[in-house]
N, C-alpha and C positions, 0 to 999 in steps of 0.2 A: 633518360631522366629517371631518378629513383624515387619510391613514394613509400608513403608511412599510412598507415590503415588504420581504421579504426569501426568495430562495429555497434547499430545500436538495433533493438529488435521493443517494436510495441505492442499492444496487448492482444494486438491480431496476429502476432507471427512475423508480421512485417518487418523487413529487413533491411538498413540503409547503412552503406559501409561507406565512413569519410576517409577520403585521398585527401591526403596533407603532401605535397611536393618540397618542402623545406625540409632539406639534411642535415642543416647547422639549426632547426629552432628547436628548443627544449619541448617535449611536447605534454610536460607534466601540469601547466597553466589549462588546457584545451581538456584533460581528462580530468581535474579539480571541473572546472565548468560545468562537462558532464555529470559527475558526480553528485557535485550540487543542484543538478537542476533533478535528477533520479528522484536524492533524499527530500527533496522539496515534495516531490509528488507525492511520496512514500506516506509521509506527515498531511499530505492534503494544502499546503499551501497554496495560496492563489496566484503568486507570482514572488520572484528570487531576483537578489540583484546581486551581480558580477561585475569585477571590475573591465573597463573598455580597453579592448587592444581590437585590430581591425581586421586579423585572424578570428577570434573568437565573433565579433558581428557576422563576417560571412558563415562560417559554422551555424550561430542562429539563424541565421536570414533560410538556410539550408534546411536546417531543421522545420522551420515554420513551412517551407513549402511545402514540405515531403509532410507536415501534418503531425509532428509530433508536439508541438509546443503554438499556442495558440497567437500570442504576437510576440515580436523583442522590440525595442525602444532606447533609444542612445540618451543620456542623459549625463547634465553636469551638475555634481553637487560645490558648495561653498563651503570651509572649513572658517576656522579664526584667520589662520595664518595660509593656505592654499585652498585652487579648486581641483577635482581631478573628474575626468568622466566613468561613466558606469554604465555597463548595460540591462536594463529591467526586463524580463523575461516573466510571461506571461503566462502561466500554465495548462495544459489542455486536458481533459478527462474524460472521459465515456459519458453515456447516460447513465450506468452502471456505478458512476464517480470511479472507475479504473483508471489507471494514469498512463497518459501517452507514453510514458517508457517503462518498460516493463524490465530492461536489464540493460547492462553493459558489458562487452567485450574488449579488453583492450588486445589487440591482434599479436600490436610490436608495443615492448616494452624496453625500458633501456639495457636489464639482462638477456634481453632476447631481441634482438632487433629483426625483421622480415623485410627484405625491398623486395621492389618486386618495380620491372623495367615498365616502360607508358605502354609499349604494347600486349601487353601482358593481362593488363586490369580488363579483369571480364564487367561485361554489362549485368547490373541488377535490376532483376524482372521483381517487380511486386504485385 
């Protein structure tokens, strides 16, 4: 099985690389996410909301353990005419107000793709 990588590193050095196993999903949704949750910290916001796909919820659920984001939260809003869900993402910060993410990497890009086979993905020590 091939996998797609992605790295995020917090204000301690800390290091947590997402394995994405989906070869046919677009992965440009999942690093918008990322992105926005960065630029949210960057600004100091207290929590960002993103639309809900149930890749991006495990991603958060992921993050939130690993400590970089403080809760995520499924949610449905109403429109006039539809409803669609969203996920509300919580932000975490130092006592220092530093922000749980401190950068991003994107490893595989669509001009540059990297697989890399299951047994392959080394374990990450934090």
């Amino acid at each position: 099985m091939k996998a797609y990588c992605q790295e995020l590193r917090n204000r301690h050095g800390k290091v947590i690389i997402l394995i994405f196993k989906y070869l046919n999903f677009h992965m440009s949704p999942i690093s918008d996410m990322l992105v926005n949750i960065k630029n949210a910290q960057a600004v100091g916001r207290e929590h960002v909301s993103i639309p809900f796909s149930k890749v991006k919820f495990k991603i958060a659920q992921t993050l939130k353990e690993s400590g970089f984001i403080q809760e995520v939260e499924r949610r449905r809003k109403k429109n006039e005419k539809n409803e669609f869900d969203y996920l509300d993402i919580y932000l975490k910060y130092g006592d220092d107000k530093q922000p749980g993410i401190s950068g991003i990497k994107i490893i595989s890009r669509p001009s540059r793709h990297m697989y890399v086979g299951a047994k392959d993905i080394k374990p990450v020590h934090s």
